[in-house]
SELOVO-134201 format. One line per 10 residues: for each residue x negated, y negated, z of C-alpha. Coordinates in Angstrom, 1 decimal. Layout:
BEGIN
X/Y/Z | ...
***
This chain:
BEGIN
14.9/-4.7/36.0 | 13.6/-3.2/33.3 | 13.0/1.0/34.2 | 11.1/2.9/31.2 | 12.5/6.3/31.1 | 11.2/9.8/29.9 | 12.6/11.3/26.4 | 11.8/15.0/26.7 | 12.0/15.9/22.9 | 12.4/19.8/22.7
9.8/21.5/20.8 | 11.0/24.3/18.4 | 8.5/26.9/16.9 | 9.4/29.8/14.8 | 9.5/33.2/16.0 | 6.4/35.3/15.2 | 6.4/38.9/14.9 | 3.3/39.5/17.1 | 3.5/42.7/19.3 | 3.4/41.9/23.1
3.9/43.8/26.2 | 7.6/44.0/27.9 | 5.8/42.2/31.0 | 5.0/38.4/29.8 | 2.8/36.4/31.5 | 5.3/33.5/32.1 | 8.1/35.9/32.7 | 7.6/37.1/36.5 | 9.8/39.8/37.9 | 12.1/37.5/39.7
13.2/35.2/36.8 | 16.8/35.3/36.3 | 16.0/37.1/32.2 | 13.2/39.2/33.2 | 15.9/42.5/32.7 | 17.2/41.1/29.6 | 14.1/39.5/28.4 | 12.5/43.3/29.2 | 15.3/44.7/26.9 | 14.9/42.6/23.7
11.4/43.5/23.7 | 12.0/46.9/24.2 | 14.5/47.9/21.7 | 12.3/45.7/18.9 | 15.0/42.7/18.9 | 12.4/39.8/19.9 | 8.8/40.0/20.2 | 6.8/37.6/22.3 | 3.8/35.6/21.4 | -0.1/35.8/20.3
-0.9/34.1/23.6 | 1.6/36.8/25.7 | 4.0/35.0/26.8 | 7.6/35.2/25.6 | 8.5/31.3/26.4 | 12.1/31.9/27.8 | 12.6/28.0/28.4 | 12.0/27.3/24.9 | 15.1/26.3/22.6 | 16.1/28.4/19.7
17.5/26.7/16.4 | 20.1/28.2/14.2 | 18.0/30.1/11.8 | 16.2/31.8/14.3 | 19.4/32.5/16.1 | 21.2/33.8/12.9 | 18.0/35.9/12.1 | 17.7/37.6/15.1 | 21.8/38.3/16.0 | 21.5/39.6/12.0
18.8/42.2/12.0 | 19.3/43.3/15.4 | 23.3/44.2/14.0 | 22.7/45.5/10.5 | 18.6/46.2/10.7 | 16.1/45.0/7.8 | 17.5/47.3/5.6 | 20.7/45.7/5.3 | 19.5/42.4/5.5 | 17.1/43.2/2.4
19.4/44.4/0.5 | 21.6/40.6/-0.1 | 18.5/39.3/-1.8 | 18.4/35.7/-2.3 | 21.6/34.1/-2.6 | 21.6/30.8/-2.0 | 24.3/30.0/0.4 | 24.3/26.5/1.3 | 22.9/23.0/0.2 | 19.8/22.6/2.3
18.8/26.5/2.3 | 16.4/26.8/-0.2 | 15.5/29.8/-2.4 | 12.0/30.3/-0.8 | 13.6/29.9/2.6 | 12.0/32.4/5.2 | 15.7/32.7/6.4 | 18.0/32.8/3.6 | 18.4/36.5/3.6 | 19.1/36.9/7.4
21.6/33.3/6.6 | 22.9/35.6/3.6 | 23.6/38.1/5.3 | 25.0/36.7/8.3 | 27.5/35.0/6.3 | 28.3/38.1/3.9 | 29.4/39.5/7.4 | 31.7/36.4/8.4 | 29.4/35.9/11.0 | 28.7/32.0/10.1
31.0/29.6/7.5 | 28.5/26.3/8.0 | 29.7/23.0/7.8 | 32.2/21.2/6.2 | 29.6/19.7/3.6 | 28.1/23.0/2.8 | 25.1/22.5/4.8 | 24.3/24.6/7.5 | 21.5/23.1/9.6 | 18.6/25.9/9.8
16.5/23.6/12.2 | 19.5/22.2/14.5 | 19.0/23.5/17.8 | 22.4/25.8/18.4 | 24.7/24.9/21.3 | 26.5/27.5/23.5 | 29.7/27.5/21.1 | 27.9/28.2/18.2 | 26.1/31.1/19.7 | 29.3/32.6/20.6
30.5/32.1/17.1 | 27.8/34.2/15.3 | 27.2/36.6/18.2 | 30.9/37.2/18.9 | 31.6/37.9/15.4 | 28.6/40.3/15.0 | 29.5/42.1/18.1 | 33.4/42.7/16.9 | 31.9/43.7/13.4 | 34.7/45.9/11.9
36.9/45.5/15.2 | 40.0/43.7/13.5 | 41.9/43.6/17.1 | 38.8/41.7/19.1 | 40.3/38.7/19.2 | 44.0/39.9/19.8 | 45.6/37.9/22.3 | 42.9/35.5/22.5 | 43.9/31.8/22.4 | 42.3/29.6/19.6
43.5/26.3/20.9 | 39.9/24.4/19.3 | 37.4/26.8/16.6 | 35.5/28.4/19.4 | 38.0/29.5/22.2 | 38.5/32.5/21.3 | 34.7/33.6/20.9 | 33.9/32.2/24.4 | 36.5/34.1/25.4 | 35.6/37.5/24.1
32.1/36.7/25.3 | 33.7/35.9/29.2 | 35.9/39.1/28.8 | 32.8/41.0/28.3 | 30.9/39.1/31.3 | 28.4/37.9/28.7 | 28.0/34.2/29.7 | 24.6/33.8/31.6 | 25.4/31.7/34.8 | 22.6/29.2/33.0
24.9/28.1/30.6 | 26.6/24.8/31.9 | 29.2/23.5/29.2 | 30.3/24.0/25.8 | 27.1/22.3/24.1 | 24.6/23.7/26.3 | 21.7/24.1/23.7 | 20.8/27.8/23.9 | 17.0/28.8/25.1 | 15.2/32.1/23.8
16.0/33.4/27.6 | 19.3/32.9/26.9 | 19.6/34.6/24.0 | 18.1/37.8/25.6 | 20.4/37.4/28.6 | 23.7/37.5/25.7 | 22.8/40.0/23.5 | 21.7/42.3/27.1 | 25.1/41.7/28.4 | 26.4/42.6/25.7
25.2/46.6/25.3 | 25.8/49.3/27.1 | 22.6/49.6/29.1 | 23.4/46.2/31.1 | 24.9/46.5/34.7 | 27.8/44.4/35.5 | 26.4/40.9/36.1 | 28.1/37.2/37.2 | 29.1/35.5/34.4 | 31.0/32.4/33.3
34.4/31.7/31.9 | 36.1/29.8/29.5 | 38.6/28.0/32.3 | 35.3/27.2/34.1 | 33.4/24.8/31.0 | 37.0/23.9/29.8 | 36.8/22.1/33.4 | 37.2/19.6/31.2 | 34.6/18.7/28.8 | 36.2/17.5/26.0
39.9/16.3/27.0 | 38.6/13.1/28.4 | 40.6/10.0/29.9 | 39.1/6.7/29.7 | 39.1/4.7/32.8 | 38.6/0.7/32.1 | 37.8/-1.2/35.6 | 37.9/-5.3/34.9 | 36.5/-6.5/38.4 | 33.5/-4.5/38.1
33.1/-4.6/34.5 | 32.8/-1.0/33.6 | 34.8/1.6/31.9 | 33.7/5.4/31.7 | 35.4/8.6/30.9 | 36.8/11.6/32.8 | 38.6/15.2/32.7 | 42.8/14.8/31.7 | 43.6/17.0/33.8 | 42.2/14.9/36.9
44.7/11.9/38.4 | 43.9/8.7/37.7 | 41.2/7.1/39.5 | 41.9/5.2/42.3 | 40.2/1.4/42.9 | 39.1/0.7/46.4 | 37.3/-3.0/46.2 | 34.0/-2.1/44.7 | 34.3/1.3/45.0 | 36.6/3.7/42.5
37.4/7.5/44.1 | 38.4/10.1/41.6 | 39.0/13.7/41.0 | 40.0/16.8/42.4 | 40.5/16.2/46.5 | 37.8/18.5/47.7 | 39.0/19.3/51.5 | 35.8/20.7/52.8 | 34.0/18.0/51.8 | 32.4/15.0/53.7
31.7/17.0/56.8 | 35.0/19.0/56.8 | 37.0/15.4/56.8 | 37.7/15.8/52.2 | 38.0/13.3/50.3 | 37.9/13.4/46.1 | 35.1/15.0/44.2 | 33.3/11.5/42.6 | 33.2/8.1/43.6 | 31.4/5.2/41.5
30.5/1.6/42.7 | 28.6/-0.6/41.0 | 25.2/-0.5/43.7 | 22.1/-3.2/43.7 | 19.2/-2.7/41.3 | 15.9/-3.4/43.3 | 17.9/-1.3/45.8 | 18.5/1.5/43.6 | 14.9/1.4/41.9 | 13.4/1.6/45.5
15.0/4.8/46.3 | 14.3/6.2/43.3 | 10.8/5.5/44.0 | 10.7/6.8/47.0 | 12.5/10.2/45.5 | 10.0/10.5/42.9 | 7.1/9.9/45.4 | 8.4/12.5/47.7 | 9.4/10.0/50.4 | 12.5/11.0/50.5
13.0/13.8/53.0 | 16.3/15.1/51.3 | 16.8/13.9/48.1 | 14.7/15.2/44.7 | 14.8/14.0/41.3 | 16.9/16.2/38.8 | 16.5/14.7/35.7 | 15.8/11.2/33.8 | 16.3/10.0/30.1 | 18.1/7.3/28.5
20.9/7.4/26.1 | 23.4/5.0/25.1 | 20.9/1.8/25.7 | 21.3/3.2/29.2 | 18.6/4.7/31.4 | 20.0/7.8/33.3 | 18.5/8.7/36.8 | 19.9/12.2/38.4 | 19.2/13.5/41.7 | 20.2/15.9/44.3
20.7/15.0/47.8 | 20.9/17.4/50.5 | 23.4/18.0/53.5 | 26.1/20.0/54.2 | 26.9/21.1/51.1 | 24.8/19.2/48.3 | 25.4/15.9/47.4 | 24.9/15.4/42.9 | 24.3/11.8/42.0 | 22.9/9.5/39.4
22.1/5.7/39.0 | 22.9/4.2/35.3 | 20.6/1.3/34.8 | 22.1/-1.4/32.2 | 19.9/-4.6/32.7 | 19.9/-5.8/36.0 | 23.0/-3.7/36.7 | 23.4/-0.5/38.3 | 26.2/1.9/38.9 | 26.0/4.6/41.5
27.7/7.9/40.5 | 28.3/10.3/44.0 | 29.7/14.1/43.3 | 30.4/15.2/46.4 | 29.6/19.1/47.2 | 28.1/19.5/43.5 | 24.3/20.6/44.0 | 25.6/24.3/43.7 | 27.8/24.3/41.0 | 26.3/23.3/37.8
29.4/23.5/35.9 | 31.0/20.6/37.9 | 27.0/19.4/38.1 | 27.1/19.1/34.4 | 30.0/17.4/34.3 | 28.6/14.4/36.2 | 26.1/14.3/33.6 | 28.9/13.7/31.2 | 30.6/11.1/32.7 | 27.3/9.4/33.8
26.9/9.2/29.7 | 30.4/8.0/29.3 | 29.5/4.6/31.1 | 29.5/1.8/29.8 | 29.2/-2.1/30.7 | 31.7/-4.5/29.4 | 30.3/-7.3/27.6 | 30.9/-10.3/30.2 | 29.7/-14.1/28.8 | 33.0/-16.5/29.7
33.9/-18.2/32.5 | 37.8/-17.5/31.4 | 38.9/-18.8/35.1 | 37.7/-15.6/36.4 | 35.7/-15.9/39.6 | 36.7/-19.0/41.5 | 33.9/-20.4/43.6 | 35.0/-23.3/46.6 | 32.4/-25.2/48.4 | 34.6/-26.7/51.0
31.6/-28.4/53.0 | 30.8/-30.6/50.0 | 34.2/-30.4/48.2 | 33.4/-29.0/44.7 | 34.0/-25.9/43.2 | 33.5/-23.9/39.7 | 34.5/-20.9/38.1 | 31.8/-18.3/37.1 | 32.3/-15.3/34.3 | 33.9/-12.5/35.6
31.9/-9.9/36.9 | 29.3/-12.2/38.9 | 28.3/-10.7/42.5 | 27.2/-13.3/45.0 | 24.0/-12.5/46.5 | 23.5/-14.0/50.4 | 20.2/-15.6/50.1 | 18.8/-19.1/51.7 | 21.1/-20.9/49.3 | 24.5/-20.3/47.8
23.3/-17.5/44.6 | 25.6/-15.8/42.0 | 23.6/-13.0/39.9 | 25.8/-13.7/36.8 | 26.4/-10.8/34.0 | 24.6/-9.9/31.3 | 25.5/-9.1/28.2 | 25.2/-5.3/27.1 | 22.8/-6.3/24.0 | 21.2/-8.5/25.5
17.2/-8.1/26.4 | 17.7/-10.4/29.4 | 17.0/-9.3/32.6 | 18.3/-11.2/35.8 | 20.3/-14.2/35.5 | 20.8/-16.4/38.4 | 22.8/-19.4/39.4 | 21.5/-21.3/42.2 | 23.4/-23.4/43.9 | 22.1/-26.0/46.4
22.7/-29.3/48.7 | 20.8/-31.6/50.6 | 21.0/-35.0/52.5 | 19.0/-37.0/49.8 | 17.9/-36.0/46.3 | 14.1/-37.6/47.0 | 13.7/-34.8/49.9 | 13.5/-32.2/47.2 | 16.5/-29.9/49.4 | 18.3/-29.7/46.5
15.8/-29.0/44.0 | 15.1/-25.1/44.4 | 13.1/-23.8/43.0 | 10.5/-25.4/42.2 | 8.8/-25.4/38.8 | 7.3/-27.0/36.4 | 9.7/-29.2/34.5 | 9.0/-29.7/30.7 | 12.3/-32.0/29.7 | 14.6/-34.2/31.6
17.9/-36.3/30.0 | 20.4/-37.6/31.5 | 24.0/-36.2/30.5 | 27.4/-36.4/31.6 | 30.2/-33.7/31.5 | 33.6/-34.0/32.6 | 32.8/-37.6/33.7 | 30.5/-36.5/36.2 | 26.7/-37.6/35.5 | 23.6/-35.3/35.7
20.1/-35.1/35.4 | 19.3/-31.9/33.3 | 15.9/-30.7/33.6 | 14.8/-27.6/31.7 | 11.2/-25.8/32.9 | 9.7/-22.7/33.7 | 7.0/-21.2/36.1 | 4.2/-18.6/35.6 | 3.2/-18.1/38.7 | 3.8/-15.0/41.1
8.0/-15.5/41.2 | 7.6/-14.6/37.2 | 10.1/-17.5/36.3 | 10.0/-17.9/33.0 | 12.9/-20.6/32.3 | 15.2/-22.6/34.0 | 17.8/-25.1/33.6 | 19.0/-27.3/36.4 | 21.6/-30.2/36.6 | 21.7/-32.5/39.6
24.1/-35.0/40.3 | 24.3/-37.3/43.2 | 27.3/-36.7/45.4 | 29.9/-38.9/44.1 | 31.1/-41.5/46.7 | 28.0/-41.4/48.6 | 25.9/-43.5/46.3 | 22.9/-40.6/46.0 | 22.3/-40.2/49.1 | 23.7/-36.3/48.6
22.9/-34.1/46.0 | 23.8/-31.1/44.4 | 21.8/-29.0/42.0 | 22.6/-26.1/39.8 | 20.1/-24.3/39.1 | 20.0/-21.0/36.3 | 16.8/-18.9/36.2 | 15.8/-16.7/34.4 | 13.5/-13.9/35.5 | 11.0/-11.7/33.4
10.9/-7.7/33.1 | 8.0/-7.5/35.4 | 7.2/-9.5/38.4 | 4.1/-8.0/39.1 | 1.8/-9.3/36.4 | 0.9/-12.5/36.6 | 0.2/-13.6/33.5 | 3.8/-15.1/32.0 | 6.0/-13.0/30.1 | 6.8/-14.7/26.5
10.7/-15.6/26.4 | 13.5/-13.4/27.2 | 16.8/-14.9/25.8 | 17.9/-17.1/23.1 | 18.4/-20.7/24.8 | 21.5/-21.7/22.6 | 23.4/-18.3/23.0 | 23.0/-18.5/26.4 | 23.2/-22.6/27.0 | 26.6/-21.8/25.8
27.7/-19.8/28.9 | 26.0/-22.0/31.2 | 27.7/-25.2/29.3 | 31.2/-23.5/30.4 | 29.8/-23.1/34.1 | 29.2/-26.5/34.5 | 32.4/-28.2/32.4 | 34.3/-26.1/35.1 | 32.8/-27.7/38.0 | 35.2/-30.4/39.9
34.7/-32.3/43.0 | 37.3/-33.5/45.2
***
């Protein structure tokens, strides 16, 4: 099933030098920057708005950044005084920021990127924060980074920053983008008028967010990625436990930080709705977006100790992510995240003796493409796998029998059938009939083959039925065609040469 999710594009404005008050209207006394945000202001480092309000939840790009960690270290003066050097490929002479960019890299504070570009209207991540404001901080301090380890480019400017408790608690991982709040709550932490505050460290983000493992799990047809440092992950059936063995978790009994298990969609989609409607009496939605062709559902789940968990939506398949005892920590919160994005669905289209199907009542069997789930309805079902590119939706294989083909018990369901032939595979005859239905079930096309039960001259059939259902069941009016009929003929073509009777 098809789930359209939201894109929350960030929108970044410039900062305008408009005198405001040190209170902002959407900046009450108990937000978490209000002292920092009060400071800025105050000393003339950032001014708020026209409208009063200083917009702390707004992201900041690298030339403002650079701008404002410039003139609040060496003042206008200095920054006047490196005129217009052109610095970089896409910093133009009548840039607004090239002096505070000139500047800023006069002072070593910036270098840019390996093509001499350096990105004025990027948003800048955590790391490269640290860089520039690290760097402006130890200005003329040769021993500041003594001792520090430089195992990757920005380790030892988190560092210095975590030594100086200067990491707001806000900041999640390496590439969290930085807001305008922030920003205040850095350069705050880092003067002398700032009481000692929580702050992060580098041993908590390095926990680990860019030494990465990838896990590749056949039977479920999945592969995703996780911390180095964890074990391996262990396979239980449809269920895969991994990470750090969290003893007080699961009411007091522990067991290991995340589990994943491949979970059904309408299932997963109703729960969601229910969250997003409120229904839910412990559960509230985090956050939803799509990325990777994959839509990206993250909620919180209450309990003893705060359940983080997401759904990743690929076609009609779902995987269920469970971090156990995560809803306080959004380090380890964020790290879900990450490894939600890491998932991926292996592409699954051949039969390859995978998953071997035995009807022992009527003595036939088949083998299906690896990956298929078998779903308990009225007659024998398989939901078979879809490929990752594909725009299909559900694919079914229907298997029935009944006493006697005229009786229609082995001819579910029923539609309305545009082409019959008669064709044999494997020596065993069939009537193929291909068709489709517009009414309330959505069917949009199906192929069947019956055969009369050899031996018993007709009087038992079985029928093999694939459908095909649309993205949305609830309109009525038919959806136009979802899949291309020879691409995916070929698949079903491999299904039936495997079937045998005995």
């Amino acid at each position: 099933m098809y789930i359209k999710s939201i894109k929350l594009l960030p929108f970044l404005a410039l900062f305008l030098s408009v005198p405001a008050n040190a209170d902002f209207n959407d900046v009450p006394s108990h937000h978490i920057n209000n002292a920092a945000i009060s400071y800025v202001q105050e000393k003339g480092i950032v001014q708020g708005y026209s409208d009063g309000t200083f917009r702390p939840d707004q992201e900041i790009n690298r030339a403002e950044f650079t701008k404002i960690v410039t003139l609040h270290k060496f003042g206008q003066k200095m920054v006047d005084m490196c005129g217009s050097r052109m610095m970089f490929s896409d910093v133009s002479n009548d840039s607004w920021y090239l002096k505070y960019i000139c500047r800023a890299h006069d002072a070593n504070l910036i270098n840019g990127y390996p093509d001499n570009t350096f990105r004025p209207s990027n948003s800048i991540n955590f790391v490269e924060a640290a860089k520039i404001i690290a760097n402006a901080n130890a200005f003329n301090d040769s021993s500041a980074f003594d001792g520090l380890e430089t195992n990757t480019w920005y380790e030892q400017y988190v560092r210095y920053l975590a030594n100086k408790e200067a990491i707001p608690v806000s900041i999640n991982s390496f590439d969290n983008i930085i807001t305008r709040g922030d920003m205040a709550e850095i350069i705050y932490r880092l003067s002398p008028e700032s009481p000692k505050r929580k702050s992060r460290s580098f041993e908590e983000f390095n926990w680990n967010t860019e030494s990465m493992s990838i896990y590749k799990n056949e039977e479920l047809g999945i592969k995703f990625s996780y911390p180095k440092s964890w074990d391996a992950p262990i396979s239980n059936g449809s269920e895969i436990s991994f990470g750090p063995f969290c003893e007080t978790c699961a009411e007091g009994t522990g067991e290991s930080l995340m589990h994943i298990s491949e979970v059904d969609s309408d299932n997963a989609i109703n729960k969601l709705a229910d969250i997003i409607n409120n229904k839910h009496e412990y559960a509230k939605l985090v956050s939803n977006y799509r990325k990777n062709n994959y839509d990206i559902f993250i909620w919180e789940e209450g309990g003893m100790c705060g359940y983080r968990q997401a759904y990743v939506f690929n076609n009609y398949r779902a995987i269920h992510i469970s971090g156990i005892c995560l809803g306080d920590d959004p380090i380890k919160s964020a790290l879900l995240k990450r490894i939600a994005e890491t998932v991926e669905f292996e592409s699954i289209t051949s039969p390859q003796n995978e998953v071997h199907y035995q009807n022992e009542e009527r003595n036939f069997s088949l083998e299906l493409p690896r990956g298929t789930r078998e779903v308990n309805w009225e007659t024998t079902r398989f939901n078979l796998p879809v490929e990752n590119d594909s725009n299909l939706n559900e694919k079914f294989l229907i298997i029935a029998t009944g006493a006697n083909e005229t009786s229609g018990n082995c001819r579910p369901p029923m539609f309305r059938i545009a082409e019959t032939e008669n064709v044999n595979i494997n020596g065993i005859n069939y009537v193929k009939e291909s068709g489709s239905d517009g009414g309330m079930s959505q069917l949009w096309e199906s192929i069947r083959y019956v055969t009369g039960y050899p031996n018993y001259s007709g009087s038992v059939c079985v029928s093999f039925t694939f459908t095909l259902h649309s993205t949305n069941r609830d309109v009525l009016e038919p959806p136009p065609a979802l899949y291309n009929k020879e691409e995916e003929s070929k698949v079903f073509d491999e299904i039936m040469e495997s079937v045998k009777f005995d």
